[in-house]
C-alpha positions as CSV (number, residue, x, y, z in Angstrom):
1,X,19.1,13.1,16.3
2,X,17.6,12.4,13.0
3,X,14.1,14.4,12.6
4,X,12.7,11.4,10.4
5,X,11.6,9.8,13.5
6,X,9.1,12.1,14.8
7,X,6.3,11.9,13.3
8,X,4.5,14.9,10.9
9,X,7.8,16.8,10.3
10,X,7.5,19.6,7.2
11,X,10.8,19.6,4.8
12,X,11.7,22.2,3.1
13,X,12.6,23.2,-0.3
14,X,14.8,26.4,-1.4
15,X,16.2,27.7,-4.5
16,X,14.4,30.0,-7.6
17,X,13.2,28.9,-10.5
18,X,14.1,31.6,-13.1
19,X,12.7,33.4,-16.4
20,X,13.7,30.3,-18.2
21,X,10.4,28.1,-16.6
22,X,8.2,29.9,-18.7
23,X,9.3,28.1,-21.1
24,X,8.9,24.9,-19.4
25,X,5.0,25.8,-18.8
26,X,4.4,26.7,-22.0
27,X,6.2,23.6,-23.5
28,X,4.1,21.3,-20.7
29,X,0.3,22.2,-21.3
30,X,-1.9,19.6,-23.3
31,X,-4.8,18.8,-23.6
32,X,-7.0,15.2,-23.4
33,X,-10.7,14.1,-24.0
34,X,-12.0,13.8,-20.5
35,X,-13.4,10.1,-20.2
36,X,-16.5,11.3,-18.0
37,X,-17.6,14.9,-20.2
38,X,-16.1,14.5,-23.4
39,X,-14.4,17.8,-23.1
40,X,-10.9,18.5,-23.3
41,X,-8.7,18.8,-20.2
42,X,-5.8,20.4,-19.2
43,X,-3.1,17.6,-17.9
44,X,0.5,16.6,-17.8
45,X,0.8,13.1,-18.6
46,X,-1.1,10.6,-20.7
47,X,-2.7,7.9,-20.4
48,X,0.1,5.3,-19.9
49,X,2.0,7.7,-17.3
50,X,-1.0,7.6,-15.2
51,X,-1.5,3.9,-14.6
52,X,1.9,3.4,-14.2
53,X,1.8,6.0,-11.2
54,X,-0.7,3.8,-9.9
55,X,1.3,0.6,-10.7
56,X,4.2,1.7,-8.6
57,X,2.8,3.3,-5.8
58,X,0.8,0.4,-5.1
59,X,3.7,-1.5,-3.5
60,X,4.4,1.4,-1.2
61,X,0.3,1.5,0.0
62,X,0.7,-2.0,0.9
63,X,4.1,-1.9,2.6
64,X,2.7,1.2,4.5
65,X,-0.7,-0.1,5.8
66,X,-0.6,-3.8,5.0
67,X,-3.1,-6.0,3.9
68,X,-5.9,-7.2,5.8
69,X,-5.4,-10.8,6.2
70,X,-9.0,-12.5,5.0
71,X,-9.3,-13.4,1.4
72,X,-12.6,-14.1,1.6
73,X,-13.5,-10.5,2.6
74,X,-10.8,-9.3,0.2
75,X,-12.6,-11.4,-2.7
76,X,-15.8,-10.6,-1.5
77,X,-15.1,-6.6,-1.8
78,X,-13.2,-6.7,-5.1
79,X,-16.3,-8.4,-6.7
80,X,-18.6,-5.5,-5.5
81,X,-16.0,-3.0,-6.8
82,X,-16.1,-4.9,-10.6
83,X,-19.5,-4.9,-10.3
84,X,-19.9,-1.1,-9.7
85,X,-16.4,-0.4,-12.1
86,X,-17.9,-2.6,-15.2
87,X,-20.2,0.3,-15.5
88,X,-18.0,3.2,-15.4
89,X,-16.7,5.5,-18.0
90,X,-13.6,3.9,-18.1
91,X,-14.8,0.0,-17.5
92,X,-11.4,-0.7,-19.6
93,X,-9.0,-0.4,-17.1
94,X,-8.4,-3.2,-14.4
95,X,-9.4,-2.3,-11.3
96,X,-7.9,-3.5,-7.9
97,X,-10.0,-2.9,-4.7
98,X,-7.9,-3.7,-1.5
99,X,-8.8,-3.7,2.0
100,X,-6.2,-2.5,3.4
101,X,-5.4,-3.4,7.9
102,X,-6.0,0.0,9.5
103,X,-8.1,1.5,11.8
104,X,-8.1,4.6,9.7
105,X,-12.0,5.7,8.5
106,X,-10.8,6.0,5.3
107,X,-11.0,5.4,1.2
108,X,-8.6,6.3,-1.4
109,X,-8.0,5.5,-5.2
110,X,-4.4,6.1,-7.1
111,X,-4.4,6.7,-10.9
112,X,-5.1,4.0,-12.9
113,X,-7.8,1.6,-11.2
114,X,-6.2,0.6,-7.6
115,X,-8.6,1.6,-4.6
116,X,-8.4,1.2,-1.3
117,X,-10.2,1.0,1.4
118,X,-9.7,0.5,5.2
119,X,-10.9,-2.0,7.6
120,X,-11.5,0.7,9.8
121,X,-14.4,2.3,7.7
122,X,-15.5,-1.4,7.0
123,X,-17.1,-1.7,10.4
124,X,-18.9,1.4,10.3
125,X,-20.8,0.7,7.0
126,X,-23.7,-1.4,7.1
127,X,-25.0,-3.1,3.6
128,X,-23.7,-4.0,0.6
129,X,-25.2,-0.8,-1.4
130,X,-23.2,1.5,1.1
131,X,-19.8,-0.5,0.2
132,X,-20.7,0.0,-3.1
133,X,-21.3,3.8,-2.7
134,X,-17.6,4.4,-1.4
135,X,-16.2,2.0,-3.5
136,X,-18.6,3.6,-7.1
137,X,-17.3,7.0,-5.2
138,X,-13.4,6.7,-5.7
139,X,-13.7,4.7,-8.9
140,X,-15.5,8.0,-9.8
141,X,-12.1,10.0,-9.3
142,X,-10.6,7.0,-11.2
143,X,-12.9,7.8,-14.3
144,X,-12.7,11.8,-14.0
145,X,-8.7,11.6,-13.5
146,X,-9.1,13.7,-10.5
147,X,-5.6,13.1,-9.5
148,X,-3.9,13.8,-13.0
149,X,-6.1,17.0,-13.0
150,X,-5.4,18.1,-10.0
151,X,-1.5,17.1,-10.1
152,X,-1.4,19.3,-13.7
153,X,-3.2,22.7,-12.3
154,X,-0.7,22.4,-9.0
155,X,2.5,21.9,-11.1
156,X,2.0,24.6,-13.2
157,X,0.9,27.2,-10.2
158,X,3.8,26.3,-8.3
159,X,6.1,26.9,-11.4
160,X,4.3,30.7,-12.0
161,X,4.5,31.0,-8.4
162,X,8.2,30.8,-8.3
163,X,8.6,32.4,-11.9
164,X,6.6,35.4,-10.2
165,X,8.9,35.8,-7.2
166,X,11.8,35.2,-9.5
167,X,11.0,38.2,-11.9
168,X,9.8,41.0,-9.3
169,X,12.1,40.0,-6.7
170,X,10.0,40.6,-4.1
171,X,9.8,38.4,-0.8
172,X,6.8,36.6,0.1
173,X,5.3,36.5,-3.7
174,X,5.9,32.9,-3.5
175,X,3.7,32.7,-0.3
176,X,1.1,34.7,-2.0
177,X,0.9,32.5,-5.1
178,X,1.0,29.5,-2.9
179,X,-2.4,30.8,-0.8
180,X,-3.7,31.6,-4.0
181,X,-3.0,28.3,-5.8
182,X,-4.0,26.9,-2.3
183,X,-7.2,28.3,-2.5
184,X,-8.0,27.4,-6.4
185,X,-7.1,23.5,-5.5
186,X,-9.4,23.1,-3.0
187,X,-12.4,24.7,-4.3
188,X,-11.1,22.7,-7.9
189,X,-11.5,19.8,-4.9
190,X,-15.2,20.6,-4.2
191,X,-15.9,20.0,-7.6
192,X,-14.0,17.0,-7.7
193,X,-15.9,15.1,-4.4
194,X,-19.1,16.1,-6.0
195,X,-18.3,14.8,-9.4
196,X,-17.1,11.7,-7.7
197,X,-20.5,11.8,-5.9
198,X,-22.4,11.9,-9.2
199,X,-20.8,9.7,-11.2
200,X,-20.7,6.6,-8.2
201,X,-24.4,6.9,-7.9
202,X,-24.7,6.8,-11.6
203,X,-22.5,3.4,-11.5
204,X,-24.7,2.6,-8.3
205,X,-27.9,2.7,-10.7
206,X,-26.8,1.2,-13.2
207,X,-25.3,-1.8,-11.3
208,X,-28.6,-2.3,-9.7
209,X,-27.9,-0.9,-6.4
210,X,-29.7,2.4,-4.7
211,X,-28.3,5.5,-5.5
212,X,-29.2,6.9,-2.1
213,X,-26.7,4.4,-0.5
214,X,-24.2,7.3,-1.3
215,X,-25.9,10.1,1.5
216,X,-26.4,7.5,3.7
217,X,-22.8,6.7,3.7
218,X,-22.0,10.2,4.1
219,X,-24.8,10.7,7.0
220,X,-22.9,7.6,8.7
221,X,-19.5,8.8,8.5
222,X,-20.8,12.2,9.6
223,X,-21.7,10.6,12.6
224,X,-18.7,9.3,13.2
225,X,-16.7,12.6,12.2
226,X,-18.7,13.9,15.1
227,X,-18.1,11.9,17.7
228,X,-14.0,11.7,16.4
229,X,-14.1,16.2,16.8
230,X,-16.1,15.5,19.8
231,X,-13.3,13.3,21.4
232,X,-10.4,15.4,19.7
233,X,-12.0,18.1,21.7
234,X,-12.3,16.1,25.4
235,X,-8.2,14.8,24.6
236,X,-6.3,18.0,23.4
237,X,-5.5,17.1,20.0
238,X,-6.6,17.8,16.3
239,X,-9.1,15.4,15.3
240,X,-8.7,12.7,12.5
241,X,-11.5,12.5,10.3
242,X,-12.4,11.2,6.8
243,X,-10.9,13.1,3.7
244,X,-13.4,13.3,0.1
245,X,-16.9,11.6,0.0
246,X,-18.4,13.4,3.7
247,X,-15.3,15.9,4.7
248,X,-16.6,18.5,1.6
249,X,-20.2,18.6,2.5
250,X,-22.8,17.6,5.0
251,X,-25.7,14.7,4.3
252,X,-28.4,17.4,3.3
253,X,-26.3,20.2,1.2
254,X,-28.7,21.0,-2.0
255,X,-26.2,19.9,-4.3
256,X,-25.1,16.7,-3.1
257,X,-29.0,16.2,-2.7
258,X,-28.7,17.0,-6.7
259,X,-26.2,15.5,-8.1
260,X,-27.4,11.7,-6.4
261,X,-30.3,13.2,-7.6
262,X,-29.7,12.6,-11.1
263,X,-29.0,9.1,-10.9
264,X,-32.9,8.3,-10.6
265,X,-32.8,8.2,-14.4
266,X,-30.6,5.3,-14.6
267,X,-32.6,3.1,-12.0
268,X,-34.5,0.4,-12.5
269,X,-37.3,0.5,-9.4
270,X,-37.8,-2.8,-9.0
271,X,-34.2,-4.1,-8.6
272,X,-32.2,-1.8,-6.0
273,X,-30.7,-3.6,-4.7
274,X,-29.3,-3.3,-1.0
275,X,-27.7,-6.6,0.5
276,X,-27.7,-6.0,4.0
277,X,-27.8,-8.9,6.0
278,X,-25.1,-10.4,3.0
279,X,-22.6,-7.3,3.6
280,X,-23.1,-8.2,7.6
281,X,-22.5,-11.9,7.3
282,X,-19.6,-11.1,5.2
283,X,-17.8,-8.7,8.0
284,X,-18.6,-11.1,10.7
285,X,-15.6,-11.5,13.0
286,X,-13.4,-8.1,11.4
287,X,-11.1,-6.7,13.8
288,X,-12.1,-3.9,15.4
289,X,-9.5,-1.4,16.8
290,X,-6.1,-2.7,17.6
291,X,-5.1,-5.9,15.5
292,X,-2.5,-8.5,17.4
293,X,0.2,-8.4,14.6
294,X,0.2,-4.3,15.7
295,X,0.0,-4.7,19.4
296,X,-3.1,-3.8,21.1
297,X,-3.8,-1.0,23.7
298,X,-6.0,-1.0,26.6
299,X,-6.3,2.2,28.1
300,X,-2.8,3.5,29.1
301,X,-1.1,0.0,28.7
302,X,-0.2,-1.4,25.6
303,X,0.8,-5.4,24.8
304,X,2.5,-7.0,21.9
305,X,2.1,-10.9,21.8
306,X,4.3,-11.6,18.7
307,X,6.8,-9.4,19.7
308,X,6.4,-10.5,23.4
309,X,6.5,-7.4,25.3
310,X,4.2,-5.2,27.1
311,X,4.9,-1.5,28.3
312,X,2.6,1.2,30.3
313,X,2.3,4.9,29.7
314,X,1.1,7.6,32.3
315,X,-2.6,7.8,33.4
316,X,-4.7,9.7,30.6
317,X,-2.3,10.0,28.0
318,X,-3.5,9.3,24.8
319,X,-2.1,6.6,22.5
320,X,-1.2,6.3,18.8
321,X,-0.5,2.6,17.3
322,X,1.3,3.5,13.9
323,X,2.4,1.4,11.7
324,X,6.6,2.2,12.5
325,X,5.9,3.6,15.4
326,X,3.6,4.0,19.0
327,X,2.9,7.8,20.1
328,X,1.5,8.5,24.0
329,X,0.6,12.2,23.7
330,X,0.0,14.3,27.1
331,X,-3.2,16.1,27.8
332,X,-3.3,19.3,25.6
333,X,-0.3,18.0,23.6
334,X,1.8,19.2,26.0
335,X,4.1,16.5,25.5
336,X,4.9,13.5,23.5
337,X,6.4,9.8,23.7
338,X,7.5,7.8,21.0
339,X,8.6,4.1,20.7
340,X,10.5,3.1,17.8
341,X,12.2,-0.2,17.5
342,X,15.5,-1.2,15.1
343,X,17.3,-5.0,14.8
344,X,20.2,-5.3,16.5
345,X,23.0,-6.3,14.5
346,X,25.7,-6.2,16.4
347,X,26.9,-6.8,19.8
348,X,27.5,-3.3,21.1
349,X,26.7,-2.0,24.4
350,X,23.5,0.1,24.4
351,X,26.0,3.5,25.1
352,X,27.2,2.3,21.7
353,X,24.1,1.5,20.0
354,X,22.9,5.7,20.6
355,X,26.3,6.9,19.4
356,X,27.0,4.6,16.5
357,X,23.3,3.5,15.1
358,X,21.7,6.9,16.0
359,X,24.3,9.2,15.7
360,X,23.6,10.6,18.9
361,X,26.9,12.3,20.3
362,X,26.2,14.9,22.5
363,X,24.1,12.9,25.0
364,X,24.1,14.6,28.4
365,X,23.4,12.6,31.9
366,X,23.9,9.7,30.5
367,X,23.2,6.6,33.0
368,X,23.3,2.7,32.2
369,X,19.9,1.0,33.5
370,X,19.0,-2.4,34.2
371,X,15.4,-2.9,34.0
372,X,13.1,-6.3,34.2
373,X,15.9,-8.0,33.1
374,X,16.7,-5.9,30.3
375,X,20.2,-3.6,29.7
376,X,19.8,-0.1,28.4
377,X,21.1,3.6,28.6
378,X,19.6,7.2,28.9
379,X,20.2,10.4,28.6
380,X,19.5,14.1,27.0
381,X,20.3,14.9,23.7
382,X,18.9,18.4,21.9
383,X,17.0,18.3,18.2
384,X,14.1,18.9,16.1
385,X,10.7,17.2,18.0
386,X,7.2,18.2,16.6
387,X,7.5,21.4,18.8
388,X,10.5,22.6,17.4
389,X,14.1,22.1,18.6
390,X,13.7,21.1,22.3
391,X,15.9,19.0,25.3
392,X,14.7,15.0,24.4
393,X,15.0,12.3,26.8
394,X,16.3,9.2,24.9
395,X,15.9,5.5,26.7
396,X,17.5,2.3,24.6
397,X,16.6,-1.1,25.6
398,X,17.6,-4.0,24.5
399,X,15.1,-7.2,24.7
400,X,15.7,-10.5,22.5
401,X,17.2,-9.3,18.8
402,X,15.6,-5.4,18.9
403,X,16.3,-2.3,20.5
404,X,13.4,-0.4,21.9
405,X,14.0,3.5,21.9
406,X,12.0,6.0,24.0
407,X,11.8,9.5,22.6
408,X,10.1,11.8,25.4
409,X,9.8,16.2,24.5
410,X,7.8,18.8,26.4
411,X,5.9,21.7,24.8
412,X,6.5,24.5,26.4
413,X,10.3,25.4,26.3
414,X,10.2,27.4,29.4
415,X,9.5,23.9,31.4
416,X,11.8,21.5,28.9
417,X,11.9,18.8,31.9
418,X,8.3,18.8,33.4
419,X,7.3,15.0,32.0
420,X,11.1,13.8,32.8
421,X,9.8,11.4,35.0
422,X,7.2,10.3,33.2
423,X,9.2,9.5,30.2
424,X,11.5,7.8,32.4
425,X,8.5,5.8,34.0
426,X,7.5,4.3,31.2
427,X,10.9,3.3,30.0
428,X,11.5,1.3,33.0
429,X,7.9,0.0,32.7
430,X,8.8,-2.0,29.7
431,X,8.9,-5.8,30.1
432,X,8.2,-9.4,29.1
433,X,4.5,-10.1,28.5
434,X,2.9,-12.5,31.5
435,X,0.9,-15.5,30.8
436,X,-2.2,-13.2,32.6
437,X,-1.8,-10.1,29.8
438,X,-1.7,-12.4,26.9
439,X,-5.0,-12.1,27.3
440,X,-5.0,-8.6,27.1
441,X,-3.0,-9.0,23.7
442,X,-5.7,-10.5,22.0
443,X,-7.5,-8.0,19.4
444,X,-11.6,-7.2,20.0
445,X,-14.0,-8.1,16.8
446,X,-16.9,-7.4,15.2
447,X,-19.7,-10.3,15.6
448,X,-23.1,-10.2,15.0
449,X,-26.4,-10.7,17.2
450,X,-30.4,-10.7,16.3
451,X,-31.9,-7.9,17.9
452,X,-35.2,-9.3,20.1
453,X,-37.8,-6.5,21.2
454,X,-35.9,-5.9,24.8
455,X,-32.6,-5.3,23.2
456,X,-30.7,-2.1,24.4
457,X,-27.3,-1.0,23.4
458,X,-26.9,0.6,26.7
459,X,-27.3,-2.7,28.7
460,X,-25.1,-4.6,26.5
461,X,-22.5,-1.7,26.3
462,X,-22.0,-1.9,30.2
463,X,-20.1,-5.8,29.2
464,X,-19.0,-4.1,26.7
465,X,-14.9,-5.2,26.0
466,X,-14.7,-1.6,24.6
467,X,-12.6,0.8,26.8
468,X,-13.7,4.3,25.2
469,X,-17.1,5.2,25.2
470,X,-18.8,1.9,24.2
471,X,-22.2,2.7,23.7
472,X,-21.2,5.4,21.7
473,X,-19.0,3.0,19.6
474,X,-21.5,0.2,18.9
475,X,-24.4,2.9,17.9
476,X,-21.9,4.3,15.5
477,X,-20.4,0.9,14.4
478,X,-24.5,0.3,13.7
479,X,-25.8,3.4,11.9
480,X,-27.6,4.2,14.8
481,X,-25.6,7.1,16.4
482,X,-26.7,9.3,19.1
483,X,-29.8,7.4,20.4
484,X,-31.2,4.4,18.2
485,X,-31.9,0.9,18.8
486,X,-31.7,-2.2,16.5
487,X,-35.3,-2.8,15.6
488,X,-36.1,-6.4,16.3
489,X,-35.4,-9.4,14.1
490,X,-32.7,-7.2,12.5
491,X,-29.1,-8.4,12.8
492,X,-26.7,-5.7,14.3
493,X,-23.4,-5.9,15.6
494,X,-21.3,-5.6,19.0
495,X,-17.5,-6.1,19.6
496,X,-16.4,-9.1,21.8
C-alpha cells in the first residue's frame, strides 16, 4: 500500500555529497543590505527569487487549506494588514493577507508579502489592535527576510554536514552536524520571533494602534496553548499548538517585555487606537470548529451534508478532520483510523478497485460486504502505517461516484488485531445521511451577545452547542480564560 496516505510519514534521502561541494559553498555565499538593520546578510537568492517563492507557493497554501468563504471579512483583514504593512521597512512590496478556512491557531507569511492567517485563531482574538499585532508580527519576518535567512544558513550547514562525513568517512558525522545545525536554527529562530516581535509593534505604533496589543495576543494564545497541552494530555496524543509569535517565549519574558518596549517612542498617546467592538462586529457569525463544506464532528460521529454521508467511530476515540483526509485515533495512540475518499472512474468491482487503483495485491481474508445499501470488500494487507510496518485492515465502499476507504493499524505489534472489530465497526457504520442528522451537519458559529451584570459563562455554557469543554471554550474564545466574566455592557461572544 502506498505510504502517502498515512498521514506524518518521514522520507528519506541517501547518497554523499563529495569534496567537490566545497566548491559549491564557496561559490554560493553573498551578501545583501538587510531592509530592517542596514547591515549586510548572508543569503542565497535575491530579491526577485524571493517573491517569486512566494508567488508560487501561494497557489499550493490555498489548494491545501482553502479560502475562507466571506469577502467582507477577507477585505476587512487585508485593509488592517496594509494599514500596518504601509509602515514597514519594506512598504514597497504588495502585500496579500488571506484568511485562510482552518481550525488551525495559526499565522504564517511566505517570502515576498503573502500572509496568512487562520480562521481558527480569528475567534480567539478579540479587537482590531490584536489582528493587527499578528498580522504587524509576520509582516515583520516579511521585512527581516526571515525565511531567506534562515533557508541560506540551513543550505549551507547541510552541505558542510555532508562534505564533513564525506571527507572523514566516519558514520554518524552527518547526524552530528545535523544536531548541531539543528541547534544553531532554532536559537537563529529565537532571534527571529523576537525581531518579528519588535518590528510589528514598531508598525503597530506607527499605524496608530497599541503596541501592547502584541503581549496580549501572546498572553491569549498562551491560554489557549494551555488548555490544547492540557487536553493533549487527558487524550494520549502530542498537542498542537501555535508555531512563532507565543511558542518562543511566555507573555512576561524580560525581553519580549523589551523589545515591545521600544516601540513607546513611535506612539502617539492620544491616538492608540484599539477597535474592539469594530473587530467583534466584523467576526460576527465565523465558523467555529468544523465547517459544513469539511463535514462536521460531534463527538464520536461525524456527518457530511454535501457529500451526503454520515459514519460513527468507537466511543472516545479522538477525531482529526483534514483537509484529504479524517483520522479517529485510539486512547494513548494505540491505534489509528483513516478515511480517504477517490472518484470512481470506472465500473470495477470493489475487489478490483483495491487491486488495480491501490495496488493492493496481497490482500489476505478478503470478504465482499453489503452494507446500508452500499457494496464493498475487506481485508488484510501488510505496509508502512505511522507505527512502522504493521498488519492494516482495509474496507472499500462504494456510495454514489466515490469510493470510501478505511485504513485501521494497531500500535503495539505484539497485538496487530486488537481494534479489528472496531475498525470493521465503523466501516459498516457508514451510510446515507437522515433527514434528522442534517441537522447535526450544520457547522456551530461565532455570534455575539451584551453582557448584563448577571451574565455567567457557566450558566450559558450548560446550553452550550459545544461538545468539548464549553465553558472552557467560550472563556478562551473571549480572552477571559480560566475564570473571568464579561464585564457588563461589553459585547462578548458564544457559539450557537
Amino acid at each position: 500500500m502506498n505510504s502517502t496516505y498515512w498521514p506524518n510519514m518521514k522520507s528519506w534521502r541517501n547518497g554523499v555529497i563529495t569534496a567537490l561541494a566545497v566548491l559549491t559553498v564557496s561559490g554560493l555565499i553573498s551578501c545583501a543590505v538587510n531592509p530592517v538593520s542596514g547591515r549586510n546578510d548572508f543569503v542565497m537568492m535575491s530579491e526577485a527569487q524571493e517573491i517569486s517563492i512566494g508567488r508560487d507557493t501561494n497557489p499550493k497554501i490555498i489548494a491545501q487549506y482553502g479560502l475562507y468563504d466571506n469577502p467582507a471579512l477577507q477585505a476587512y483583514v487585508q485593509k488592517v494588514g496594509e494599514g500596518v504593512a504601509a509602515h514597514s521597512h519594506r512598504s514597497n512590496l504588495v502585500y496579500r493577507f488571506t484568511v485562510l478556512n482552518s481550525t488551525d491557531v495559526n499565522a504564517f507569511a511566505l517570502p515576498g508579502g503573502y500572509i496568512y492567517i487562520t480562521r481558527g485563531l480569528l475567534a480567539y482574538i478579540n479587537t482590531e489592535a490584536q489582528l493587527a499585532a499578528v498580522l504587524g508580527h509576520e509582516t515583520g519576518h516579511v521585512t527581516a527576510r526571515h525565511a531567506v535567512r534562515q533557508q541560506s544558513a540551513a543550505t549551507v550547514t547541510g552541505i558542510l554536514g555532508s562534505v564533513l562525513a564525506a571527507g572523514v568517512g566516519v558514520q554518524g558525522t552527518q547526524d552530528v552536524v545535523n544536531v548541531l545545525g539543528n541547534a544553531l536554527l532554532q536559537g537563529y529562530g529565537r532571534e527571529h520571533e523576537l525581531e518579528a516581535d519588535r518590528l510589528g509593534a514598531e508598525y503597530l505604533a506607527r499605524s496608530g494602534y497599541d503596541p501592547h496589543a502584541m503581549i496580549e495576543v501572546i498572553g491569549i494564545l498562551k491560554d489557549q496553548e494551555q488548555f490544547e497541552v492540557q487536553q493533549a494530555k487527558e487524550e494520549g496524543r502530542e498537542p498542537h499548538v501555535y508555531h512563532g509569535v507565543f511558542a518562543s517565549h511566555p507573555d512576561n519574558d524580560q525581553r519580549l517585555q523589551e523589545v515591545v518596549g521600544a516601540s513607546n517612542q513611535f506612539k502617539n498617546p492620544s491616538a492608540m487606537r484599539v477597535n474592539r467592538d469594530a473587530f467583534l462586529h466584523e467576526i460576527d457569525g465565523l465558523t467555529f470548529g468544523d465547517s459544513e463544506h469539511d463535514g462536521i464532528r460531534r463527538g464520536n460521529h461525524f456527518y457530511h451534508a454535501d457529500l451526503g454521508f454520515a459514519v460513527d467511530f468507537p466511543v472516545g476515540w479522538k477525531l482529526d478532520n483534514q483537509p484529504n483526509a479524517l483520522l479517529a485515533t485510539a486512547p494513548q495512540s494505540a491505534a489509528l483510523l483513516q478515511l480517504t475518499t477517490e472518484d470512481l472512474n470506472e465500473r470495477i468491482s470493489p475487489r478490483e478497485f483495491l487491486r488495480a487503483r491501490l495496488k493492493i495485491d496481497d490482500l489476505r481474508n478478503g470478504e465482499a460486504i453489503n452494507t446500508n445499501g452500499m457494496t464493498g470488500y475487506t481485508g488484510i494487507t501488510t505496509a508502512k502505517s505511522p507505527f512502522g510496518v504493521r498488519p492494516i485492515r482495509i474496507t472499500v465502499l462504494y456510495f454514489n461516484t466515490k469510493a470510501y476507504i478505511f485504513y485501521g493499524a494497531a500500535k503495539n505489534a505484539n497485538q496487530a488485531y486488537a481494534f479489528d472489530s472496531a475498525f470493521l465497526a465503523a466501516a459498516r457504520s457508514f451510510h446515507p445521511i437522515t433527514a434528522q442528522e442534517r441537522g447535526l451537519a450544520q457547522e456551530q458559529q461565532i455570534h455575539l451577545r451584551r453582557a448584563s451584570g448577571t451574565t455567567r459563562l457557566e450558566e450559558l455554557s450548560r446550553n452550550s452547542p459545544i461538545s468539548d469543554h464549553p465553558l472552557d471554550q467560550l472563556r478562551l474564545i473571549n480572552g477571559l480564560y480560566p475564570n473571568g466574566e464579561p464585564a457588563a455592557g461589553q459585547w462578548f461572544k458564544v457559539i450557537q
